[in-house]
N, C-alpha and C positions, 0 to 999 in steps of 0.2 A: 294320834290321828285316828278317823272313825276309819269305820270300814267303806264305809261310802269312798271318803275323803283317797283311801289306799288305793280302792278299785276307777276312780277318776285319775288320779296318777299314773298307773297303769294303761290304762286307756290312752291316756296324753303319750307314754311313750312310743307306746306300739303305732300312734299315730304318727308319731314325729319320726320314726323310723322306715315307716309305710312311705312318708311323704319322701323320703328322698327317691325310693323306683318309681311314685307313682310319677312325681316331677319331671319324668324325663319323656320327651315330645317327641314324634317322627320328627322333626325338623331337624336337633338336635343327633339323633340315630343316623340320619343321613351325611351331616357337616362332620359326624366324627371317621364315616366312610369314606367321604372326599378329602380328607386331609391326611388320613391314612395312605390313601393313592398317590396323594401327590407326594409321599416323603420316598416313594417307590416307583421312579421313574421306568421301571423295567422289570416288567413278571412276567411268570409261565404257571400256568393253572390246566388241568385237565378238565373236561367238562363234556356233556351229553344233554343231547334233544330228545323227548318226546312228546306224547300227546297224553293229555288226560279229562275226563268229564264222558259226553253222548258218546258211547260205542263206534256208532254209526258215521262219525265223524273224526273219531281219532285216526283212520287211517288216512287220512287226507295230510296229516302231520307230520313230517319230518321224524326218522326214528336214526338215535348216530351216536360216534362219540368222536371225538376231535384233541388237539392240543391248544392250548390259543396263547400265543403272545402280545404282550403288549409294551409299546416301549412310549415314552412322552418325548416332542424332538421341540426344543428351543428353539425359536424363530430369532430374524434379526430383530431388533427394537427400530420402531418406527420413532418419527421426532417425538420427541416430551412424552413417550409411554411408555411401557415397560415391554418387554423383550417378548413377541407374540410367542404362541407355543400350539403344540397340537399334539394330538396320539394317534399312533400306527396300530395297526393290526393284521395279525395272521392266523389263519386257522387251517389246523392241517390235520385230514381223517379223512371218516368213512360214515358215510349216513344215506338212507332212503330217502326221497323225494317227497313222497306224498302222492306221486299222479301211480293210477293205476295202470298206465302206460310205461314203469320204471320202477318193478317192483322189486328188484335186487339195487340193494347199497351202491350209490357210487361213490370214487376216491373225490376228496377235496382238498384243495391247494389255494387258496383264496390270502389276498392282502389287499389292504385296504390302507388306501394314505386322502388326504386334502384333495389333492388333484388326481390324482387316478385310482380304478381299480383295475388290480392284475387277479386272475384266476385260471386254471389251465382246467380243460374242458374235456377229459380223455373223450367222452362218447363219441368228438367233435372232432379228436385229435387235433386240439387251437388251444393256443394261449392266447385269452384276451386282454388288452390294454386299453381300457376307455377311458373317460372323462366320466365320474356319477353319474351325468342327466345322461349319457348316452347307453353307459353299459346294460339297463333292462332292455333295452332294445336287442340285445343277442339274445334274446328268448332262450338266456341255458338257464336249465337246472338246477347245475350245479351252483351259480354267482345266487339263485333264488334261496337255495338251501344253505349257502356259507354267511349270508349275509344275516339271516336269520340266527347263525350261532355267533355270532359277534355279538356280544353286550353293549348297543347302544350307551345305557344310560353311564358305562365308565368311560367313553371315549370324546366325552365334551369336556370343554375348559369353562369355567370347572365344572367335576365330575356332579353327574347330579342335577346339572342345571335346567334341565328340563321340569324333571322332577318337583326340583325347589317351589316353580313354577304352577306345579298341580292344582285345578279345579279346587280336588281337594282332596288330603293330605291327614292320615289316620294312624296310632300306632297298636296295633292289634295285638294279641296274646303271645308270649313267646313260642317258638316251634322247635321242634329240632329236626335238624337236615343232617343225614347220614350221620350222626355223634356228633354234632354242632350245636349246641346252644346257640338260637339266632333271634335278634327283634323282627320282627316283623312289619315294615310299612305299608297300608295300604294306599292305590294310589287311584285317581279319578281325574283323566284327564279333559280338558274342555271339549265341545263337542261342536262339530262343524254346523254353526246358524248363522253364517250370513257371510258375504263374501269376501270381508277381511279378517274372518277366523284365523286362530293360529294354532290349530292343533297339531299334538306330539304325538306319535306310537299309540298301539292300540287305545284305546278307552279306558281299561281297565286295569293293573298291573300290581302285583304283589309282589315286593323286595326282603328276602331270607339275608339279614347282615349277623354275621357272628358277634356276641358280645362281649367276646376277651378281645380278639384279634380286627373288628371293626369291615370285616370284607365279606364280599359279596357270596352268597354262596347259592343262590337259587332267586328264580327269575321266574313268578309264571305271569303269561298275557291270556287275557283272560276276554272272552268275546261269546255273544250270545246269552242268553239264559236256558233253565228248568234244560227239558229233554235236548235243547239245543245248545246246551254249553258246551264249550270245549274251550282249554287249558294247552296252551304251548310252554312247554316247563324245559328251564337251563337249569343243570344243576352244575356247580363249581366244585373242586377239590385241587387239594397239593398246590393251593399257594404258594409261590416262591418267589424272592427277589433273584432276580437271575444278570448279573452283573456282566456275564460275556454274551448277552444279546448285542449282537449290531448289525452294520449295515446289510452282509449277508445274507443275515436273517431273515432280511428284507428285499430280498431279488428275489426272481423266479424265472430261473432261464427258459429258453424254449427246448425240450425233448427231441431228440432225434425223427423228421418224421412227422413233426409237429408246425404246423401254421401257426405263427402269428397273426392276430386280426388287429389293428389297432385303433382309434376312433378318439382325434384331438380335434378341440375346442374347434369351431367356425368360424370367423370374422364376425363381429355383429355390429351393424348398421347403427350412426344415430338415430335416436327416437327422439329428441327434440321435435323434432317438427311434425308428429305423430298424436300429440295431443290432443284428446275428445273430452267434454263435459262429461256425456254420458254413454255409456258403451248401445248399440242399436237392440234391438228385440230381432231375434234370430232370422225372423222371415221377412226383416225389412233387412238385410245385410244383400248390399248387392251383389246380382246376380249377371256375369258377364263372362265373356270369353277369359281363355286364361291371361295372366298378364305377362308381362316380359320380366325377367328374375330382378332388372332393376327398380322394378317400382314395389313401392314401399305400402304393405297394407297396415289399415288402422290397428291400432293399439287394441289388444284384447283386455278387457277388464281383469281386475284383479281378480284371483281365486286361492281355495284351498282345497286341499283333500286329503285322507287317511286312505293308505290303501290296505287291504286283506295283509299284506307281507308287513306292515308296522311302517314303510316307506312313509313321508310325508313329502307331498307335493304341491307345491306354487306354482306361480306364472315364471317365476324367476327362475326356479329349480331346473325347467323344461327346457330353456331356453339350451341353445345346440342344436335341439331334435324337432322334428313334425310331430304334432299331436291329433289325433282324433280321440275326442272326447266325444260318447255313444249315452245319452243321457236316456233309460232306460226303467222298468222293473218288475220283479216277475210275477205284479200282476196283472202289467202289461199286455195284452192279448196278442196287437199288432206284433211287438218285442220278442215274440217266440220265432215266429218267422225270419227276425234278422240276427238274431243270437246266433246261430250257424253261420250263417254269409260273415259277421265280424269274426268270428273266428276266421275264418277262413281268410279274412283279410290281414289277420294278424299274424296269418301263416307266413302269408305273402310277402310280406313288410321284414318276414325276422332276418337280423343279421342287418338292417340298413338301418337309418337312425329315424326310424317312425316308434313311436309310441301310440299305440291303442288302449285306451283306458274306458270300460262300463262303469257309469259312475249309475249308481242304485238311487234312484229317492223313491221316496213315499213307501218305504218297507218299514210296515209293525215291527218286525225283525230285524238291521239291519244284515244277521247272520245266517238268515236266509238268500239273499244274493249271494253272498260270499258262497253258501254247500254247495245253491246250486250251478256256480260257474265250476267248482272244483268237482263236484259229482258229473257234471257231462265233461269234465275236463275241453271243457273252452279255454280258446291260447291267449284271449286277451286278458289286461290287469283289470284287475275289479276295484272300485272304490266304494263301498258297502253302504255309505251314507253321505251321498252326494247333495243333499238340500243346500247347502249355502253355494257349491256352484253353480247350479240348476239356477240360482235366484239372480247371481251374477249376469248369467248370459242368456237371464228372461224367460227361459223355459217355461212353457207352460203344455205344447205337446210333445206327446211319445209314440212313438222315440223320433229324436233330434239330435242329428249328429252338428260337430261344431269343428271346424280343423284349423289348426293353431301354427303357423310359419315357427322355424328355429330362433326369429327375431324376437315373438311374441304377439309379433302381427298377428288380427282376426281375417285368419283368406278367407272364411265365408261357411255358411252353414246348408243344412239339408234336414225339411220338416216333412215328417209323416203327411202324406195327404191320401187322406181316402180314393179308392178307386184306383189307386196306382199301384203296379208293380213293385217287388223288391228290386227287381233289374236295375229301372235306370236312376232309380234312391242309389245303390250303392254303385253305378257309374259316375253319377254325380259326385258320391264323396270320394273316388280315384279320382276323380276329377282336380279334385282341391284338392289332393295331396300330390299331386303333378303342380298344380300352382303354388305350391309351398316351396317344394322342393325338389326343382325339374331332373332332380340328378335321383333321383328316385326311383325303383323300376315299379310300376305298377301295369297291370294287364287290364283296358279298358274294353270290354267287347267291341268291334265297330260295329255291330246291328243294332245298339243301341243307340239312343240317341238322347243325352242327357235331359231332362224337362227342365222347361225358362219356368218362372212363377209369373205370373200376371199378378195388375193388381188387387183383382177381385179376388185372389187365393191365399191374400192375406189375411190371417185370422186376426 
């Protein structure tokens, strides 16, 4: 054989043995972590939050370290499918908040099931028991910062499925995480354009998986760019299958001394006979005394939204709570003016089942709304890149508040108009969160006196 002929063979094998690590895909990296999970119906792992990327911005980040359990519970089987299932979870530590309002660690106790979340609140001295859509409404802390150390992407059936799902889906250099050889997936989630979007968890996210053991060991979210990046990083260790997890494990009594708060589902109304072709444009949404709790308002359009905390929210999601949606942004002039007054409304509302959400559109950035709700420590949630709701419920001035019944019903909105006060703008929107939900307490001035729109003041 020549020399040639040898140094071709060579080549051929070094290629044909390259070909087996080159062959292997994120997709692949991921399916072999999801089925790893499921052959370990019950683990305990150590793990820890911080911040990494802009200085300036890490301290807004959760700093901690926790235990987390996770257990898988077998559901009944439904006719002709196979036996449903879900995962538990519990997180149990100490970690800083983020708000400079809370600058010493607090204790966390937090679990997480299907239908409720339980969390004990010492600041509060309450243990909470809500329903999902309803527990951001106790504006604590601490349900903000445990839910953030809970690993979404292992507690779906199956694991991952979000994921799978990714915009798009990259398998990056290998890394190592604390003496872990790990692959590395990156991930790219769809991005809220239009108003049956269906986005997952932040935008951005990068998965550390071990390559002997298949598990997860580091988690960063990743939002912003250049000077405005910043990184919320979980890191994993001491995997264990932990076979005397049980039900226990999973109560959280109340403490001597301690309040329970609790907050179950509401009745919800048929919507049959609520159906509209097209949802109205804000400032044609009638404007009328309030109604009586039996009448039924129109069906609010579909939506979606990503908020700051990775939460995602629908129309459906909502449903239990009042919703004001503050469609906003901060190059908004008029919106500086009412960014206080919503806070301050959010103040008002915590602890009852109203949700305040700023949803940001038209930001170059969208992680500039996000610093600056968390650098003035405003109480409302932020949804950083609001365009496909904005588009839903017709928006086109700002700020335009929109307030959403616990049914889903649209009770009616409230548009920026020149010349007007902030006063009877945000009398109006207590307005409509008394028409949503009369068992509400909100504080309406009486020297105020709400403004009607005529038809001329329709843009």
């Amino acid at each position: 054989m020549t020399r040639l002929g040898r140094t071709l063979v060579c080549v051929g094998v070094m290629l044909a043995s390259c070909g087996l690590a080159l062959g292997q895909t994120a997709q692949e990296v991921l399916q072999a972590a999801a089925e790893r999970l499921h052959e370990e119906p019950k683990l305990r792992a150590s793990m820890t939050i911080h911040g990494e990327g802009a200085e300036m911005f890490r301290a807004i980040l959760p700093r901690g370290e926790a235990t987390l359990l996770l257990r898988r519970v077998e559901g009944e089987p439904a006719e002709t499918q196979e036996p449903a299932a879900h995962w538990e979870g519990r997180v149990t530590g100490k970690s800083t908040t983020g708000s400079p309002n809370e600058p010493d660690p607090v204790d966390l106790d937090f679990i997480e099931k299907p239908e409720t979340h339980r969390w004990i609140d010492h600041a509060k001295k309450r243990v909470f028991d809500m329903v999902p859509a309803r527990a951001m409404s106790s504006r604590s802390t601490a349900y903000s910062v445990s839910r953030m150390l809970l690993p979404n992407e292992l507690m779906q059936i199956p694991a991952f499925k979000n994921e799978f799902e990714a915009e798009e889906l990259a398998l990056l250099d290998p890394a190592d995480v604390n003496g872990v050889k790990c692959d590395v997936v990156e991930l790219t989630y769809p991005k809220v354009d239009n108003a049956r979007a269906n986005p997952t968890k932040p935008q951005q996210v990068k998965l550390f998986i071990g390559k002997d053991d298949h598990r997860l060991y580091r988690v960063e979210r990743i939002s912003g760019a250049d000077m405005f990046k910043t990184v919320a990083v979980l890191e994993f260790s001491n995997w264990k299958p932990d076979e005397t997890i049980g039900d226990k494990d999973f109560e959280l009594p109340v403490p001597e001394g301690y309040q329970l708060e609790e907050a179950k589902p509401v009745a919800v109304r048929p919507t049959a006979t609520r159906q509209v072709e097209q949802a109205p444009r804000p400032a044609q949404v009638e404007q009328q005394r309030p109604q009586t709790p039996q009448e039924v308002h129109p069906p609010a359009p579909e939506f979606a939204l990503s908020l700051a905390t990775g939460e995602h929210v629908t129309l459906e999601s909502l449903r239990g709570t009042t919703t004001v949606l503050y469609f906003w942004g901060t190059w908004c002039l008029e919106c500086r003016e009412y960014n206080p007054q919503m806070s301050k409304l959010a103040e008002e509302v915590a602890g009852q089942p109203v949700r305040v959400i700023a949803a940001a559109v038209r930001e170059r950035d969208p992680a500039t709304a996000r610093d600056l709700v968390a650098m003035r420590d405003y109480k409302f949630e932020i949804a950083p890149d609001a365009a496909g709701a904005a588009e839903a419920f017709h928006v086109t001035t700002f700020p335009t508040f929109v307030v959403i019944d616990p049914e889903g019903g649209l009770v009616g909105t409230e548009v920026f108009k020149r010349n007007t006060s902030s006063g009877p703008v945000m009398a109006r929107v207590k307005e409509l969160i008394s028409k949503a939900s009369p068992e509400v307490k909100v504080t309406i001035p009486p020297s105020i006196t709400p403004p009607s729109m005529d038809e001329d003041e329709i843009p």
